[in-house]
HTML snippet that shows the backbone in 3Dmol.js (N, CA, C, O; Angstrom):
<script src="https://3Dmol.org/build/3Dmol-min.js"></script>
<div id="view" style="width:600px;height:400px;position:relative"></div>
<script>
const pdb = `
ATOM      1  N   UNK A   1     134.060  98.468  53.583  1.00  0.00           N
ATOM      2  CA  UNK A   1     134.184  97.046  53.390  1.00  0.00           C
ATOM      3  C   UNK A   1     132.987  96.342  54.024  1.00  0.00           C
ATOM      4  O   UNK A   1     132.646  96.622  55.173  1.00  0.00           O
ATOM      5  N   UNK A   2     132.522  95.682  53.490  1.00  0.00           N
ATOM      6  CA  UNK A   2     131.535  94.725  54.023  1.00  0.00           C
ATOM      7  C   UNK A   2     131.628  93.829  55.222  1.00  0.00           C
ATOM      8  O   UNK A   2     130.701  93.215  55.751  1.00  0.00           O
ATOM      9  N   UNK A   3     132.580  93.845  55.481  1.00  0.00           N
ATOM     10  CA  UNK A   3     133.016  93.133  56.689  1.00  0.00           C
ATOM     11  C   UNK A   3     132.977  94.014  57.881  1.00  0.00           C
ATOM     12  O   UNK A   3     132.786  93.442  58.954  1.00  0.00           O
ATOM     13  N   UNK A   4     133.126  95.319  57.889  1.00  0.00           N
ATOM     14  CA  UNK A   4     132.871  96.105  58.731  1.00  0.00           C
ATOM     15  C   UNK A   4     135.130  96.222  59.020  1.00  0.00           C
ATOM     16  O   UNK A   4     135.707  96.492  60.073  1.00  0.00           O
ATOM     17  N   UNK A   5     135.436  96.067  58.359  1.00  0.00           N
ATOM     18  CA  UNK A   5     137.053  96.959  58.412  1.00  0.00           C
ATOM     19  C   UNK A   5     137.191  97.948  57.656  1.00  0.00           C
ATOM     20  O   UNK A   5     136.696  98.167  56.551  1.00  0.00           O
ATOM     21  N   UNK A   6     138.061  98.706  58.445  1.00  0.00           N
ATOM     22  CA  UNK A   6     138.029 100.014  57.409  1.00  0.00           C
ATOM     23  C   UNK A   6     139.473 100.126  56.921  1.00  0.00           C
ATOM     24  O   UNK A   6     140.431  99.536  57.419  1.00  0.00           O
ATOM     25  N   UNK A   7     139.506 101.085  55.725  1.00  0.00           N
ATOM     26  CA  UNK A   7     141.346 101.088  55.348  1.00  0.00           C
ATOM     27  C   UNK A   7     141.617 102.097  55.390  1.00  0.00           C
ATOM     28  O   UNK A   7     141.469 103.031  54.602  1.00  0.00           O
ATOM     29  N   UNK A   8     142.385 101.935  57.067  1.00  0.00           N
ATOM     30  CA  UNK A   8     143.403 102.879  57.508  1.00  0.00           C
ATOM     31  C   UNK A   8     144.318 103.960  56.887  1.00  0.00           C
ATOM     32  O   UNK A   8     144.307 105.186  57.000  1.00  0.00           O
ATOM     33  N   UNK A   9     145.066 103.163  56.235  1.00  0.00           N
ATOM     34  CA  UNK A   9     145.836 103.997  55.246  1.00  0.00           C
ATOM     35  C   UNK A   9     145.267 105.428  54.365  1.00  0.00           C
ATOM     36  O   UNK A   9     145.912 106.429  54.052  1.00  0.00           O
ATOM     37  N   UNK A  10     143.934 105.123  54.129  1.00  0.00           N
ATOM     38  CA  UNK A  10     143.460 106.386  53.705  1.00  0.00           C
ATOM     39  C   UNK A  10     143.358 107.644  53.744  1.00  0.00           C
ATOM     40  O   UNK A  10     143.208 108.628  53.019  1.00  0.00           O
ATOM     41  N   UNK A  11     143.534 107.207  55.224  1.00  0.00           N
ATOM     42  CA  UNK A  11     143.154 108.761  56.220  1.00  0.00           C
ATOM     43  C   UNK A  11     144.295 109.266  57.115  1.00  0.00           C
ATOM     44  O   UNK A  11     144.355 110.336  57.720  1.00  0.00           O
ATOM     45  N   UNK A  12     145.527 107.881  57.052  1.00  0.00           N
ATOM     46  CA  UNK A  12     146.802 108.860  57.996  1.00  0.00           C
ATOM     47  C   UNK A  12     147.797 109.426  57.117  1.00  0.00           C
ATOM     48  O   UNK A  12     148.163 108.771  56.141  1.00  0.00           O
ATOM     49  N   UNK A  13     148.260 110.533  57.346  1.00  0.00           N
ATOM     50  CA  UNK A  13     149.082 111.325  56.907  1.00  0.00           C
ATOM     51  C   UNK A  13     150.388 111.125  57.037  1.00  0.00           C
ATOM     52  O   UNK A  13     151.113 111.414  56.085  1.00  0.00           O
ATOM     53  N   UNK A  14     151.026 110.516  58.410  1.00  0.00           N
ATOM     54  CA  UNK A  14     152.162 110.427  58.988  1.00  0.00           C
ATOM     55  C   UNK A  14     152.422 109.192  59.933  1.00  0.00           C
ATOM     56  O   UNK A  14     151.965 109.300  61.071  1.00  0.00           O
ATOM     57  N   UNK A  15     153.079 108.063  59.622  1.00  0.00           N
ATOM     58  CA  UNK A  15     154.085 106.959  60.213  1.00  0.00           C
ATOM     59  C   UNK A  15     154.828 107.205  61.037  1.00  0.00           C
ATOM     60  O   UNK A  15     155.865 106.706  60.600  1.00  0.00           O
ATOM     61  N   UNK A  16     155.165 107.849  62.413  1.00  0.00           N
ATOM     62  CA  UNK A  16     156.262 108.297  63.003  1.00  0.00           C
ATOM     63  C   UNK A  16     156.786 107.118  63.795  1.00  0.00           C
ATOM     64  O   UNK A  16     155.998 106.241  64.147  1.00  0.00           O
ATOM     65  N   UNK A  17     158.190 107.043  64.122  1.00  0.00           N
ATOM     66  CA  UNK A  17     158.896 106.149  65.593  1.00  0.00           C
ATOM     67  C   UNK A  17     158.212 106.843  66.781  1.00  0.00           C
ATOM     68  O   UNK A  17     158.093 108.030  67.086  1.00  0.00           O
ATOM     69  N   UNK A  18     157.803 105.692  67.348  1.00  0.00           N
ATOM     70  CA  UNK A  18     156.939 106.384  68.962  1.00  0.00           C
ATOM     71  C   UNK A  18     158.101 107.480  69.648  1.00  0.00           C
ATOM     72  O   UNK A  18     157.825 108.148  70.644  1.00  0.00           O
ATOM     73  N   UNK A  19     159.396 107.550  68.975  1.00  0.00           N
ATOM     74  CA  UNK A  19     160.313 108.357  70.177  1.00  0.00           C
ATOM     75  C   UNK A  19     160.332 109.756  69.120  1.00  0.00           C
ATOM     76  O   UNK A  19     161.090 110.720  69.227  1.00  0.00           O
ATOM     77  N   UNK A  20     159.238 109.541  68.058  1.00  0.00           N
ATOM     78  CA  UNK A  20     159.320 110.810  67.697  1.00  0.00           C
ATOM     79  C   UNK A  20     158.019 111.677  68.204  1.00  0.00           C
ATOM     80  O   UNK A  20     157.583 112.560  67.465  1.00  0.00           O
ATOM     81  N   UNK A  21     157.501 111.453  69.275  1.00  0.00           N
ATOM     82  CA  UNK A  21     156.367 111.622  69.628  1.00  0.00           C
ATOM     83  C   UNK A  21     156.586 113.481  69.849  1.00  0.00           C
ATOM     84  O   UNK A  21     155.779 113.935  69.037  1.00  0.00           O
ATOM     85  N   UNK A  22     156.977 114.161  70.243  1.00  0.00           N
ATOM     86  CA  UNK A  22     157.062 115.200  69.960  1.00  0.00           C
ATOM     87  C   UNK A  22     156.850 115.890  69.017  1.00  0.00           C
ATOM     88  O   UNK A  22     156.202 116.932  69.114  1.00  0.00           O
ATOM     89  N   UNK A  23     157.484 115.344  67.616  1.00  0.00           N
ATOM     90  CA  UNK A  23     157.160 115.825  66.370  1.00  0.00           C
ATOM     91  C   UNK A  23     155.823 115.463  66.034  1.00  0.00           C
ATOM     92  O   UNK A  23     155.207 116.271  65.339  1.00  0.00           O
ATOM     93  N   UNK A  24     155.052 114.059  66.504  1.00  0.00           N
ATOM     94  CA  UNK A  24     154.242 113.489  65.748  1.00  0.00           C
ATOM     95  C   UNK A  24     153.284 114.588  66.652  1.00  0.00           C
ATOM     96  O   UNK A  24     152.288 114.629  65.929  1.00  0.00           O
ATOM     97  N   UNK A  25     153.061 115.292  67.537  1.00  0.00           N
ATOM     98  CA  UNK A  25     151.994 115.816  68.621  1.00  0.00           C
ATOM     99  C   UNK A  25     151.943 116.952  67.435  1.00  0.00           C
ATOM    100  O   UNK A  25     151.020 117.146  66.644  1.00  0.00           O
ATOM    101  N   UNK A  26     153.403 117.763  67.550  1.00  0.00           N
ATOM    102  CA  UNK A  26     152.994 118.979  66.690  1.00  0.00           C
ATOM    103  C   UNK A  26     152.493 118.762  65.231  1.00  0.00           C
ATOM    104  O   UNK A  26     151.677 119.578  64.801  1.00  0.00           O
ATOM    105  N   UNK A  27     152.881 117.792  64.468  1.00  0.00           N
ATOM    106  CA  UNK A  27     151.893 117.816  63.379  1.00  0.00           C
ATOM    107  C   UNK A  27     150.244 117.477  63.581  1.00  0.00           C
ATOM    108  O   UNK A  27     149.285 117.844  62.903  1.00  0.00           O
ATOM    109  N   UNK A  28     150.305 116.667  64.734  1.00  0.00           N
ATOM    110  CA  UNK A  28     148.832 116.696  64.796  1.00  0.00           C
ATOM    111  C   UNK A  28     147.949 117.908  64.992  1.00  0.00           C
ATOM    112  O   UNK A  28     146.835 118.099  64.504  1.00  0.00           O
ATOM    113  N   UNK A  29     148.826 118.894  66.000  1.00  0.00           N
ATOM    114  CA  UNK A  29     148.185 120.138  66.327  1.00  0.00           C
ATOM    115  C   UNK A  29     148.220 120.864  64.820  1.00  0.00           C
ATOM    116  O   UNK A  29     147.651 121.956  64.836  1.00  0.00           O
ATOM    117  N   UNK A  30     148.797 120.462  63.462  1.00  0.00           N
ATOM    118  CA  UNK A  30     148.577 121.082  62.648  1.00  0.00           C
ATOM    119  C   UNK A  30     147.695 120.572  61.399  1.00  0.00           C
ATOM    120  O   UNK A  30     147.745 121.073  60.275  1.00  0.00           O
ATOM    121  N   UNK A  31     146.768 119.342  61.839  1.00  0.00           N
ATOM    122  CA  UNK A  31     145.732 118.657  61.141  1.00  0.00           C
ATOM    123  C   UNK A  31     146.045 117.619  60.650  1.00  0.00           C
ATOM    124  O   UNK A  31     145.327 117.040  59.834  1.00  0.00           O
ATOM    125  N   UNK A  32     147.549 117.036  61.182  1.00  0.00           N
ATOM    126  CA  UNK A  32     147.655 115.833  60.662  1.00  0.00           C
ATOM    127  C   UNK A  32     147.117 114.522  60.926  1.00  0.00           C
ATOM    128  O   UNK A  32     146.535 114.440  62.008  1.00  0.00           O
ATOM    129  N   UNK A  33     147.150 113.654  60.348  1.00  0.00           N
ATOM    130  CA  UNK A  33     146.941 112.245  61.215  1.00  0.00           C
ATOM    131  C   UNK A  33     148.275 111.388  61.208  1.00  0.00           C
ATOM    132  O   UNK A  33     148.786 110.861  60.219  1.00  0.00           O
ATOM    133  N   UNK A  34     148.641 111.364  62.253  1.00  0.00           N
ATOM    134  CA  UNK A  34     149.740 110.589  62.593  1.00  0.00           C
ATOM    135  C   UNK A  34     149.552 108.942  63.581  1.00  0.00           C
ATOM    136  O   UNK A  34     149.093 108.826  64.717  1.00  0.00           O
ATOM    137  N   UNK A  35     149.908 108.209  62.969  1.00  0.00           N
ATOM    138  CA  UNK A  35     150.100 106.990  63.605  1.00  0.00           C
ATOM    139  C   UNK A  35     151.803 106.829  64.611  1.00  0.00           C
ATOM    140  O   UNK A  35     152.783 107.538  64.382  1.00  0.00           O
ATOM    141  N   UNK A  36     151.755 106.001  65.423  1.00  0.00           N
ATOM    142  CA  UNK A  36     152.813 105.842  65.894  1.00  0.00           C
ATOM    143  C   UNK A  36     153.495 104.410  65.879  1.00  0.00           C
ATOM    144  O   UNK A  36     152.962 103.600  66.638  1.00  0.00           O
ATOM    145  N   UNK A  37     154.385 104.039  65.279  1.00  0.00           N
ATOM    146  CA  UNK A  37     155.001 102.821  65.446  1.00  0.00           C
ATOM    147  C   UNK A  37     155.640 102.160  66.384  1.00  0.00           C
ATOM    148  O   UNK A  37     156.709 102.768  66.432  1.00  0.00           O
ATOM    149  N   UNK A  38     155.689 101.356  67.127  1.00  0.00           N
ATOM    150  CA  UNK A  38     156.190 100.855  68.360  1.00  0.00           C
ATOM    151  C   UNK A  38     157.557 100.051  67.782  1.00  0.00           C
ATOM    152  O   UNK A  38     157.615  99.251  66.848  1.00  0.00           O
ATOM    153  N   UNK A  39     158.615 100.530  68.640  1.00  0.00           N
ATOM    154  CA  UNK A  39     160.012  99.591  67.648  1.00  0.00           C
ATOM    155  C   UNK A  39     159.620  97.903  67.916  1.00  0.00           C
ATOM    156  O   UNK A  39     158.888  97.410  68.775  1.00  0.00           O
ATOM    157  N   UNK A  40     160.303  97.339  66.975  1.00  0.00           N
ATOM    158  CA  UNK A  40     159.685  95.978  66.729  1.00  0.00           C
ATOM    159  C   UNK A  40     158.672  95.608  66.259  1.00  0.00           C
ATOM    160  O   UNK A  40     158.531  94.385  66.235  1.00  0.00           O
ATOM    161  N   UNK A  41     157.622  96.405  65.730  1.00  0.00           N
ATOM    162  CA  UNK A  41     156.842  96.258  64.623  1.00  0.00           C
ATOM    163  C   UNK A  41     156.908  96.597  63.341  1.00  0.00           C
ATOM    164  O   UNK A  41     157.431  97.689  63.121  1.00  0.00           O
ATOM    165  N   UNK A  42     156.470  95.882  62.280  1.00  0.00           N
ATOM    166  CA  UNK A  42     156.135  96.206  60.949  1.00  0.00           C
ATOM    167  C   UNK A  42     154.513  97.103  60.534  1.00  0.00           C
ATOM    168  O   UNK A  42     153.446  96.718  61.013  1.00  0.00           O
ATOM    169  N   UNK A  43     154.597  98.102  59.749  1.00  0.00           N
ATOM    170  CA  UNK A  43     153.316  98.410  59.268  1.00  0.00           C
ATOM    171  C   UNK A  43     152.904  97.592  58.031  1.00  0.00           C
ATOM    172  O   UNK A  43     153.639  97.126  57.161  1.00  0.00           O
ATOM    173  N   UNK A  44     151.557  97.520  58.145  1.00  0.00           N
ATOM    174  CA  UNK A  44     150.712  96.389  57.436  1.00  0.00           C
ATOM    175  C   UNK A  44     150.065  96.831  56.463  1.00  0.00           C
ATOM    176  O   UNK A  44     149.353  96.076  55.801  1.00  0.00           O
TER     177      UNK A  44
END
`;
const viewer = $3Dmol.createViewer("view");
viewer.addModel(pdb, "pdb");
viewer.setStyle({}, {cartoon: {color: "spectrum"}});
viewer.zoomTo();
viewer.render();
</script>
């Protein structure tokens, strides 16, 4: 983008609840890209 933002969405693999952080570690150790959601937020 010309603005210098990039789109995120492209490149993560996985949305997890931050209390799934366990699961979200081991998919990372298996090449994923995982984001973590904090409760009380929306993804954008």
């Amino acid at each position: 983008m010309a603005d210098g933002r990039i789109d995120a969405e492209s490149f993560v693999n996985d949305v997890l609840p931050l209390e799934d952080w366990a699961t979200g570690l081991d998919l990372v150790g298996k090449g994923r890209k995982v984001v973590f959601q904090v409760a009380g937020t929306g993804v954008r």
